[in-house]
Every structure is written in C-alpha cells, then in structure tokens.
N, C-alpha and C positions, 0 to 999 in steps of 0.2 A: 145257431152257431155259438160256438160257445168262446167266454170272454177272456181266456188262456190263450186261445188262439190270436186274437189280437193284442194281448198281451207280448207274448210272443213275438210276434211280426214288429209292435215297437222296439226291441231291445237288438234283434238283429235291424232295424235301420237308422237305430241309434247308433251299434257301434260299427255297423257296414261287417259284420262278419258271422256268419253262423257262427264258428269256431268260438268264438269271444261271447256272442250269447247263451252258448250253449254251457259254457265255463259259468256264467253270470247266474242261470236260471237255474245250474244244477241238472239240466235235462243232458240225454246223449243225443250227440250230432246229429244222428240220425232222427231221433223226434223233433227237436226242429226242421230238418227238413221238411218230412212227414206232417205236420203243423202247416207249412208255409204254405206247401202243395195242394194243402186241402184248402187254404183260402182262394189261391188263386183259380183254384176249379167253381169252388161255390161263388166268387165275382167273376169267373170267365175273362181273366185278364193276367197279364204279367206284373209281379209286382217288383220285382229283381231285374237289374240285368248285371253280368261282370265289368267292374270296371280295374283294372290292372289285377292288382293280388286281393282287392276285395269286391266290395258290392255296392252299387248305387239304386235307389229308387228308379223305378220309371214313372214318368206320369201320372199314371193311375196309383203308384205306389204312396207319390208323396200325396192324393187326394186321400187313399185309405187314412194314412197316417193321419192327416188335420182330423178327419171324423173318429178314429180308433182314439187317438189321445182326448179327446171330448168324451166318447163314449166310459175308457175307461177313467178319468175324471168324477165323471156323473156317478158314477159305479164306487170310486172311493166317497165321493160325498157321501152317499147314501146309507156306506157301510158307517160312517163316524156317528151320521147324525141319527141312525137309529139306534147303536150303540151307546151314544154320548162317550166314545173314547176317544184316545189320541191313535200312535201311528200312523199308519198312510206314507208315505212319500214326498217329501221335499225336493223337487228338481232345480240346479242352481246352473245360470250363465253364466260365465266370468271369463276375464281373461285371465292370462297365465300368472301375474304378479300377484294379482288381488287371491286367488286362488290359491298362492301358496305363501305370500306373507300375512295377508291381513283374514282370511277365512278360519284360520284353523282354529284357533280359541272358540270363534261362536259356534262352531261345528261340535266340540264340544261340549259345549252349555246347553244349546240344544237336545242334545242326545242325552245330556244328564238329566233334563225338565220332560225330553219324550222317548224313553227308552226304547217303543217300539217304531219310534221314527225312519224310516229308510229314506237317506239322504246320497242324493247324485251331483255330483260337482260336474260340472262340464265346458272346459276349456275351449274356448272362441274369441273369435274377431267380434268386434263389436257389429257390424252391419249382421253377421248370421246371429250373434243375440238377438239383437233388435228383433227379426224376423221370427225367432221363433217362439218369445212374446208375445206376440201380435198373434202367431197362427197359434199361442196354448201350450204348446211343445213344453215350455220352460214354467215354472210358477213363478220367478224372481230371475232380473238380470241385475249385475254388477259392473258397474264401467270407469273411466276415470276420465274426462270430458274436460273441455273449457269451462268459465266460470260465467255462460250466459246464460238464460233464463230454461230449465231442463225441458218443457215445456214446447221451448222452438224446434227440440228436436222431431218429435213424432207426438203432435197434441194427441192420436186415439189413446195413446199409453199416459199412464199416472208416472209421476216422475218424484222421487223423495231427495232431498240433498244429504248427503248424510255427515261430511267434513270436508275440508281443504286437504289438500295430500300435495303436500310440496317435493318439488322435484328436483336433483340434484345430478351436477355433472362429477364424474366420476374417471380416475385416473390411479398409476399409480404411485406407490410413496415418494417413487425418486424419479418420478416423471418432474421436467423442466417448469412447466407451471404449475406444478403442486410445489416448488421448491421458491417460487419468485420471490423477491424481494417488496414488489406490492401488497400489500394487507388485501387486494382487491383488484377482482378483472371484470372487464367486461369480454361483452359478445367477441369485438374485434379483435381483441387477445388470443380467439381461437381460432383466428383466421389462418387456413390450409391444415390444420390440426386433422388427422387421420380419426375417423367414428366408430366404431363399433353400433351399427344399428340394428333394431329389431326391425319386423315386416312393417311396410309401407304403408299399410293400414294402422297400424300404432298410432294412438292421440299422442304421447310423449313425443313420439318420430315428427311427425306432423303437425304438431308444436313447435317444436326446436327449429325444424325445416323452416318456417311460416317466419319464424324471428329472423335466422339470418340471410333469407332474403330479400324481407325488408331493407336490411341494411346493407344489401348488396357485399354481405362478406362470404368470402370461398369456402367450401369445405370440400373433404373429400371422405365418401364412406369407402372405408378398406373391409367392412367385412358386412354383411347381414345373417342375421341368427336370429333361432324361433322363440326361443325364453331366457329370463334376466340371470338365471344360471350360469347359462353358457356364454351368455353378453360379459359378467362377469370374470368367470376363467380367465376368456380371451386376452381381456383388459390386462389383468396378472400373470398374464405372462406375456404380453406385447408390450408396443407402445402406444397403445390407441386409447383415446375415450370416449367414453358413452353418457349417456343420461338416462337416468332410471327413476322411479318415483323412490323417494327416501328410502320409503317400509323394508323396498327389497334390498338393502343395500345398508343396513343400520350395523349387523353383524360383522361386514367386514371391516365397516369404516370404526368399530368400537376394537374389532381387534388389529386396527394398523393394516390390514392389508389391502384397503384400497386409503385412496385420500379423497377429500369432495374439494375440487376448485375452488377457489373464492369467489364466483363469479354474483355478481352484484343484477338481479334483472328481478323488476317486479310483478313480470308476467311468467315465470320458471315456478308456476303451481296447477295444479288442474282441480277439481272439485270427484270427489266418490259420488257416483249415482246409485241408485235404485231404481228398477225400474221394473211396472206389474201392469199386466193388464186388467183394467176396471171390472170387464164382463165375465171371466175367469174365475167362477168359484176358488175360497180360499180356507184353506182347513185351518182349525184352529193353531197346529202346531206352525204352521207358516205366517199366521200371525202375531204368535211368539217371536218367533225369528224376526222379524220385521222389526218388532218391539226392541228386542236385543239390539241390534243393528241400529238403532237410533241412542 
C-alpha cells in the first residue's frame, strides 16, 4: 500500500473535507476520492462518515489516523536521517490568539533557517491540543494556562514554560471606566459590566470567571465569539468589555482605539506553554523551533 495513500487520508481528516485536501495536495477531487476508496477496501472498513457540510472520522478512521500519522512520522524520519537534511513538516497546535499575535515572526525565522520546511499551524481548544499531542497528530502545542507547575497538567507530556503573558481588560476610549477619575479599579468596579467573551473553554474566560466568583461579583456576558478579532470589533463598536492576553490587543491600544482598564489584580496573567510529547521522534528543524521559542 503505498504511503500517498495515507498520506492522503491525513489531510482530508485533517481538514474534514475532500475539496480542501484536494486544493492542499494539488491532486483532483476525484483522486482523492479514488485514494480514500482504495483504503477503505484494502482495510475493509469505513473510514468517513458525513457529518453536516463536511466529514468526520468513524471509529476505525480515527484508529487509521493514530497509526498512519506514526507511520508517516517514521517515514519522514527516515528520509532526514539518511539524507542528513532539513524539511519535513512542522505541525503546530495553538489557539487563535497565540497563532495570530505571537507565532508569526518565528514562523518566519524558521522558514528562513529551513527553506524546505512545511509548516501547518492549527487552530484549537486546548483539551483537542492536548489530545492530539499525546496521540502524535501534532509535533508541538501552544497554550496560555495558569502559573501552576505545567507538569500537573498531563505528566506523559513534556511541558516547557516559555514567558508570562499578561492579560488585560479592555474597553472603549470613552467607555465610563476607561474615563474614571480613580488612577485604579479593581474586580468590583466591574460589577454588572456587559462581556464580550470567547468560548467557555478559553483559560483567559476561565480565569476571569474563577476571580469574580470568588468575590461573588455579578457579571453579565452580552455576547460570545470565536477569536480576539471579532472580540475586538465588537468592543469598538459597543459598549462591552472583554479580556484578551495583551499581545492580541497592543495595536489597538498603541493606536487609541481600544483603552486597557486600570484594573489593579495580581492574578490577571497566565504563563505561554509548550508542549511535546517525549516518545515522538523530533526532526531536527522542530528543534530549532523549540530553540527559537525559548
């Protein structure tokens, strides 16, 4: 069987769509099809099923995938280390912030130190990082976590600390507590204040949540949204605020169109992680990157 084929079969259950691997590989719809068909006859199983406008793994499909991304793993090792070249493949986890403020520079420093490097950025919640770490899928996750020991979170994974990433509440210019006469607020200052939050899985969300419960003060979310883009917008043109990690939010707040609260809390930071699985061959150019990254 040959190793295109499961090549292949990753890319469409990577992006849940023929049509989008088929754009990705270069190939016509139809040869991935034709591809897909021929695995599921030589393992006698389904590896697709539809799920709304695109496609989900069955069963047997996400078992393929753990062994196919191993297989073709072993398959790029092989090619470096008898070569002694670089390229190959960088797969990265991240969520949306980290992905779009804080990646782009080493992404390309990277690409200048391994020109034939193929790098895949991919957008997630931290629980489907996690997991796909653990199962290979990914070669490096990125996350933005509490400041407890990384360690507690999932000891099979290697955990790096890479910096503090402080986080900020954010409004706008002629919002009522960006205007206050206090040099300084706290938590209670925002009590009944309208949110602008991301998804519920968000460490910043879940942070913020965590504080003002403790202190038993009110809030109320008037909107949920999927990245600090549109969190943003919103903010600018409503009256809500939000909390975002600084990085995503430096541009606006350098060109006056958002304001940061004064809001005084010595728990308003989270820590940047790293995170790699120990047993998971690692190509040279990934540990450049790693190196960068530190």
């Amino acid at each position: 069987m040959e190793l295109t084929y499961l090549h292949t079969f990753r890319e469409v259950a990577v992006r849940q769509s023929i049509t989008k691997a088929a754009e990705a590989l270069g190939y016509a719809q139809s040869s991935v099809t034709t591809q897909i068909q021929k695995l599921e006859r030589a393992y006698d199983v389904q590896l697709f099923e539809r799920f709304g406008k695109g496609l989900r793994l069955t069963t047997a499909g996400e078992e393929l995938l753990v062994i196919a991304t191993q297989m073709l793993d072993l398959y790029q090792q092989s090619k470096e280390k008898l070569a002694q070249q670089g390229g190959g493949t960088l797969t990265i986890g991240t969520i949306d912030s980290l992905a779009a403020y804080y990646l782009p520079p080493f992404i390309q420093r990277i690409r200048e130190l391994q020109p034939g490097l193929s790098i895949r950025v991919q957008p997630e919640n931290e629980p489907a990082i996690l997991n796909k770490v653990r199962e290979g899928e990914l070669d490096i996750g990125l996350l933005l976590d509490e400041h407890h020991e990384p360690t507690a979170n999932d000891p099979s994974l290697k955990w790096i600390k890479l910096r503090p990433e402080p986080l900020v509440i954010v409004a706008r210019p002629d919002h009522a507590l960006a205007n206050a006469e206090q040099r300084s607020l706290t938590l209670p200052d925002l009590a009944d204040q309208e949110w602008m939050m991301t998804e519920d899985s968000c460490n910043y969300r879940i942070l913020l949540e965590k504080m003002m419960r403790s202190q038993s003060i009110p809030y109320r979310i008037g909107l949920e949204l999927g990245n600090p883009e549109a969190i943003k917008r919103c903010v600018r043109a409503g009256s809500g605020i939000a909390i975002l990690p600084r990085m995503a939010a430096e541009e606006e707040l350098r060109r006056g169109e958002l304001a940061a609260l004064p809001v005084q809390h010595h728990e308003l930071s989270l820590s940047l992680l790293l995170v790699y699985h120990p047993k998971k061959w690692m190509s040279r150019a990934t540990q450049q990157f790693i190196e960068l990254l530190q």
